[in-house]
Every structure is written in C-alpha cells, then in structure tokens.
C-alpha positions in Angstrom: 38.8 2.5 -227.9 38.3 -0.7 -227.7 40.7 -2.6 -225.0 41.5 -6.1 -224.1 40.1 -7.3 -220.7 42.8 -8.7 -218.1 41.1 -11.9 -218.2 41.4 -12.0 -222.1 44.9 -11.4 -221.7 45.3 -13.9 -218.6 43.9 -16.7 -220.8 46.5 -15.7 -223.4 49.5 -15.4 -221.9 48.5 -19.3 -220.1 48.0 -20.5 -223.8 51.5 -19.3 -224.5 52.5 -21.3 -221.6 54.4 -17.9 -219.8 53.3 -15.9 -217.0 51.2 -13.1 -217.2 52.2 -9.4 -216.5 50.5 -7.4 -214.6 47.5 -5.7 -215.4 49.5 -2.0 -215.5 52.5 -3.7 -216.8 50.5 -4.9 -219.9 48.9 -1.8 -220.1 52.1 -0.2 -219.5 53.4 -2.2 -222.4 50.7 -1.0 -225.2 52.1 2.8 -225.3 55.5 4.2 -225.6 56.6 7.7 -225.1 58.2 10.3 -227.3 61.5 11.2 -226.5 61.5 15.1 -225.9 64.8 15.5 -228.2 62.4 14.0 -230.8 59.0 16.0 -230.2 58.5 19.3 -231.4 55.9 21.9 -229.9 54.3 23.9 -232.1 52.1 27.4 -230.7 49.8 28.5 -232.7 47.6 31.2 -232.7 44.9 28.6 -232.5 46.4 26.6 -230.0 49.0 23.5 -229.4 49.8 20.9 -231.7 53.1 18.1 -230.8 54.6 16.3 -233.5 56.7 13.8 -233.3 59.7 13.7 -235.4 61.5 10.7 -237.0 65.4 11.0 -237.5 65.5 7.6 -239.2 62.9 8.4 -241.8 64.7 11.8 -243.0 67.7 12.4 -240.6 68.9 16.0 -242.3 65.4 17.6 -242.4 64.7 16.9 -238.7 67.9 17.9 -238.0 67.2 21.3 -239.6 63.5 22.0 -238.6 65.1 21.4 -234.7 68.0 23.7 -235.4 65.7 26.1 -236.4 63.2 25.5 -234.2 65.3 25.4 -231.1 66.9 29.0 -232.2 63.6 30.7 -232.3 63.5 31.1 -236.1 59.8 30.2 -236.6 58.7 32.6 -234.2 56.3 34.7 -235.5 55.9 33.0 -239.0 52.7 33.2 -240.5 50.4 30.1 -242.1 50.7 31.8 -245.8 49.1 29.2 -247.6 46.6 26.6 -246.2 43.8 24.9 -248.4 40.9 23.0 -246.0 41.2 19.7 -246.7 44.8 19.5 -247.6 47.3 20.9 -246.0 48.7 24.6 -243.8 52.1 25.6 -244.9 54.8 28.1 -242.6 58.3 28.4 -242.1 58.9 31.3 -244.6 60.1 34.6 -242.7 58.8 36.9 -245.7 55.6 35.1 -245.4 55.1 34.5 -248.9 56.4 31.1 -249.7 59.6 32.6 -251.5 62.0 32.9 -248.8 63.7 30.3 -246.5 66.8 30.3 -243.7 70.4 31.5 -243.9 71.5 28.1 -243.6 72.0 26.0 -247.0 69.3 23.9 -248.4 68.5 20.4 -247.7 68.9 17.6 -250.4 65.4 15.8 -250.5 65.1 12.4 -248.0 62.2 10.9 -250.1 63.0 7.2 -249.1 65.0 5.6 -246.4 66.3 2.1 -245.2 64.1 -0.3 -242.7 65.6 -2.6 -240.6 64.1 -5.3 -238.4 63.6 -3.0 -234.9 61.8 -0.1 -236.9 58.7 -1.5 -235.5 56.8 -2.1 -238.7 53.2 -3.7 -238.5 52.0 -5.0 -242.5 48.3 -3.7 -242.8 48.2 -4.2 -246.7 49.7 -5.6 -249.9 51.6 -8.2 -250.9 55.0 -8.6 -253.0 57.5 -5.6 -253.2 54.9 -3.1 -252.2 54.0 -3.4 -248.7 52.0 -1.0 -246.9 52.1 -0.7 -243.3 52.7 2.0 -240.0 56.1 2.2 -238.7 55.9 4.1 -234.7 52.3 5.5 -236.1 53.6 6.7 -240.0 52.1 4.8 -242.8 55.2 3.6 -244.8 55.4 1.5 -248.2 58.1 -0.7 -248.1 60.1 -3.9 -248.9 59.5 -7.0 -247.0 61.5 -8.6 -244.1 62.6 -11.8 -246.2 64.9 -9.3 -248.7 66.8 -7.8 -245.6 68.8 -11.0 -245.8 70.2 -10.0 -249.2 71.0 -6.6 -248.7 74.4 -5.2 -247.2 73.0 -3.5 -244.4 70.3 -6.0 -243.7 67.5 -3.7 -244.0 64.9 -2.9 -247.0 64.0 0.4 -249.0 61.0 2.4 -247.3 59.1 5.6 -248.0 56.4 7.7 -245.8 53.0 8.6 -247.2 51.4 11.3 -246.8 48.6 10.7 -244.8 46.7 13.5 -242.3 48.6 14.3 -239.8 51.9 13.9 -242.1 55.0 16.7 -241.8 56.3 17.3 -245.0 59.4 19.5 -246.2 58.5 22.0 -248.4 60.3 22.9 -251.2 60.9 25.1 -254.9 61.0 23.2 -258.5 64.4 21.2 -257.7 64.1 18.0 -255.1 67.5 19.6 -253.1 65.6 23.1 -252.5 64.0 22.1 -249.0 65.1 25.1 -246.1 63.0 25.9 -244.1 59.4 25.8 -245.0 57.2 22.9 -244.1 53.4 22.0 -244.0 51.0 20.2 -242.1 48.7 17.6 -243.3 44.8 17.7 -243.0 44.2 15.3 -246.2 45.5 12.4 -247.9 47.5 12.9 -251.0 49.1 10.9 -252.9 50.5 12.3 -255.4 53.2 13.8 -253.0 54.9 10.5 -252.2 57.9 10.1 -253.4 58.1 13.8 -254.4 58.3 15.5 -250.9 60.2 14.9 -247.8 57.7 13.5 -244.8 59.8 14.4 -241.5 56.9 13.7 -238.7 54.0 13.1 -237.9 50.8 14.5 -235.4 50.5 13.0 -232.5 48.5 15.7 -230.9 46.4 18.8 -232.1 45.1 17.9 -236.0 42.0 19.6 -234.7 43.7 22.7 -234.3 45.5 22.8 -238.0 41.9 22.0 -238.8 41.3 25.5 -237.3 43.8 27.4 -239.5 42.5 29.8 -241.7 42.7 29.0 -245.3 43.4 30.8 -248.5 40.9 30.6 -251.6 41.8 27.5 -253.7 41.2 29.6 -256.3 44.8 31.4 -255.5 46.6 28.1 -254.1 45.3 28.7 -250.7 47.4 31.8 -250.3 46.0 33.7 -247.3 45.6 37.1 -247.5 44.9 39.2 -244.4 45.4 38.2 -241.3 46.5 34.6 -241.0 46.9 32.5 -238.5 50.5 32.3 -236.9 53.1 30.5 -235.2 53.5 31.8 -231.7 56.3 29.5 -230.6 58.1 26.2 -231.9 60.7 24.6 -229.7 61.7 21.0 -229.5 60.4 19.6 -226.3 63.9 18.9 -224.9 64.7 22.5 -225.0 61.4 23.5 -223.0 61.9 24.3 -219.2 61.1 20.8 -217.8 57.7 22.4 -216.3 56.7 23.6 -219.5 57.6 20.0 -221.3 54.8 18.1 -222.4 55.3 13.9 -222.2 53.3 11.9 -225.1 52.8 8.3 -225.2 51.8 7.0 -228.2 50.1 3.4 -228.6 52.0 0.9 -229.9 51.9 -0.6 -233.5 52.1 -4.4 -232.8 49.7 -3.6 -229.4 46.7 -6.2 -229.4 44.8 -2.9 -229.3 46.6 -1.4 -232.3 45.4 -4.6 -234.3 42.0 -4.2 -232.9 41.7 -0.4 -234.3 43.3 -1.2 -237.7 40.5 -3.6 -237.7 37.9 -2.0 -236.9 39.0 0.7 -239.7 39.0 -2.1 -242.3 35.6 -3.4 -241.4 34.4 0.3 -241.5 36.0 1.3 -244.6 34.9 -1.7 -246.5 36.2 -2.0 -250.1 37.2 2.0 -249.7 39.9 0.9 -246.9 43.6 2.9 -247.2 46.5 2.8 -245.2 45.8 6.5 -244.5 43.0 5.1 -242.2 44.5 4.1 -239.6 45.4 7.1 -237.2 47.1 5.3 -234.2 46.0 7.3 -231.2 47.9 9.4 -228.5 47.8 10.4 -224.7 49.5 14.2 -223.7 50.4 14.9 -219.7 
C-alpha cells in the first residue's frame, strides 16, 4: 500500500496554515477499529473469517444474526450451497436451505437512511445515483445537498453487493429472511435491492475462497462432506483473550483516496465501485 510520507503530510498541514500531528497520530488517524459488539467471528472448518456488521444499514438482521450467533445456533451448520465465484451460503440447521430459527422471520432492510456522519466518500456518478463506500461498503445513494429537504436530514441509501458483502438469505417473499445468510466471493448485481446486505469482510475472503462448492449445475448445492461452521460468536461475547481487535482504514484517509485511485487507473474504462476493497489490520 501506498502511504503518504511525514514530510508530504508536514508540507500539507503548513499549507492549511494548522499544525501538524504527529507522525503516529496521523497514522493513528488513517484506521479505526471495529467495535467488538459489532464484529462477528466466524470458525470455519477452513479457518477464521471477521465481519463487520452495520446496524445502521439493516438494524433487525444484525440484530438477529448476533442473537443467534451469540446463543450458539450456528454451531455446527454446514456451507450447503456455495458456487466459486459467487457466493457460500449457511445458517440452515437441516442443512438444506429449507429450514431457519424458532424465532419469527425478518422483514427485508433493502435500503436505509444516510445522514451526514455515516462517513460516505463519492467514488462515482453524478445526479440521484451516487455511488460511493460508507465505513468500507459500497452504497448507492442520494447526495448531501437533498438532506436539507428531508425530515430527518438524511438521504435514501442501499448496499451493493460487492465480494466480501453479507447478505440475508431468504424464500420467494422479501419478509422471509431467518436465519440463513451468505457470503460474497463475486460481484452481483442483480441482488441489489432484492436482498438484505448486513456486513461486510474485513478479514478472511481467502478462506470463503476455500469453501467447497456445489456443481452449478445443481445451484451449488454440496453434497458430501461440506465445509462447516465451527463456531460464530460476536466478538463482544468472546473471552477478552480470545477477542480479536480490527482496524479498518479509513474512507476519507489520504491513503483511502490514493487506493481508490490506483483501482481506477488500473481498471480503466472497466472500473466499478465493487473495486475498491478498503484494506484491514487483525491483532
């Protein structure tokens, strides 16, 4: 990753006419962590992945994947369906995509409300349709200018699905969401606006990378022996010596806008606010 050097920063905090932080300071300043309440740890039979959850995108789903999670439902639930290049589903205890909790089911969250502090950093687009990352999720949304005409001062927003994406599962009706969710590996746009996204990756793609996957030929359904989920626990509910700590970098960091630059120039013409994986540090 490419960083800003002190003296870079030096020279443009003296332009600005303030004084400079200190080196760690503004390095410091470039990450934020994960709260634990809002990180979930996921075990897998191929190993660790953390995912960050976002109560203000789709309150009610995280609230019911913690619940669960924090109860020790998903223990033992199996990837039933993963296609490569897609997407690993779980969260079903019959393991066969049909069955769910005993709690009721979710209505769907498919868009939410984006005020001023949500952090959002414009990447793409102009007009009504806004594309941008909001704490590391690529969000479409409203712009800034229209907050000042709404009752709540905040815009309309929805999550993509990009890799790395959470998503709700879910039968034929929107409100059927319970306990079943999958992972991204792909970009897919045709679920936006149609499925709940509820988190993101922050650590371990590599490893849903890993899962084994079902024929496309049968929906990615896997047959014998998939791959499972060990343990899931939110990271608050961990034994503090067992909690992980994640810092994730900053949208508005000057090395955010660096990266998201360096994924345009790369891209070219094929450029796509999935590109842009904001990166994360695990202790």
């Amino acid at each position: 990753m490419l960083m800003r050097s002190g003296r870079a920063l030096l020279l443009s905090a003296l332009l600005l006419g303030v004084a400079p932080l200190p080196v760690q300071a503004q390095e410091a300043s470039s990450w934020r962590t994960v709260p634990s309440e809002r990180l979930l740890v996921i075990e897998t039979s191929k190993g660790r992945v953390l995912v960050e959850l976002f109560p203000d995108v789709a309150p009610a789903h995280v609230e019911r994947v913690a619940t669960l999670a924090d109860q020790g439902f998903y223990d033992g639930h199996t990837f039933h369906r993963v296609i490569e290049g897609f997407m690993a589903q779980t969260g079903d205890p019959m393991g066969t995509g049909g069955g769910g909790s005993h709690l009721a089911n979710v209505p769907a969250e498919l868009n939410f409300r984006r005020g001023r502090d949500a952090g959002f950093v414009l990447v793409e687009g102009s007009g009504p349709g806004l594309r941008g990352v909001m704490r590391g999720l690529s969000i479409t949304t409203q712009p800034d200018s229209q907050m000042m005409v709404t009752a709540d001062f905040k815009v309309g927003a929805q999550g993509l699905f990009c890799p790395g994406v959470v998503g709700m599962a879910r039968a034929g009706s929107l409100d059927s969401a319970n306990s079943q969710f999958f992972l991204m590996t792909g970009r897919e746009d045709e679920l936006n606006g149609l499925y709940t996204p509820f988190g993101r990756i922050v650590d371990g793609l590599d490893v849903v990378k890993t899962l084994k996957a079902g024929p496309q030929s049968d929906n990615g359904r896997v047959g014998e022996n998939p791959d499972t989920l060990v343990r899931v626990r939110t990271a608050a509910s961990l034994p503090e010596a067992e909690r992980p700590t994640v810092q994730v970098l900053n949208d508005g960091s000057p090395e955010a806008a660096q990266l998201i630059a360096e994924a345009r120039t790369a891209r070219g013409a094929n450029f796509n606010i999935c590109d842009i994986q904001l990166p994360s540090r695990v202790q």
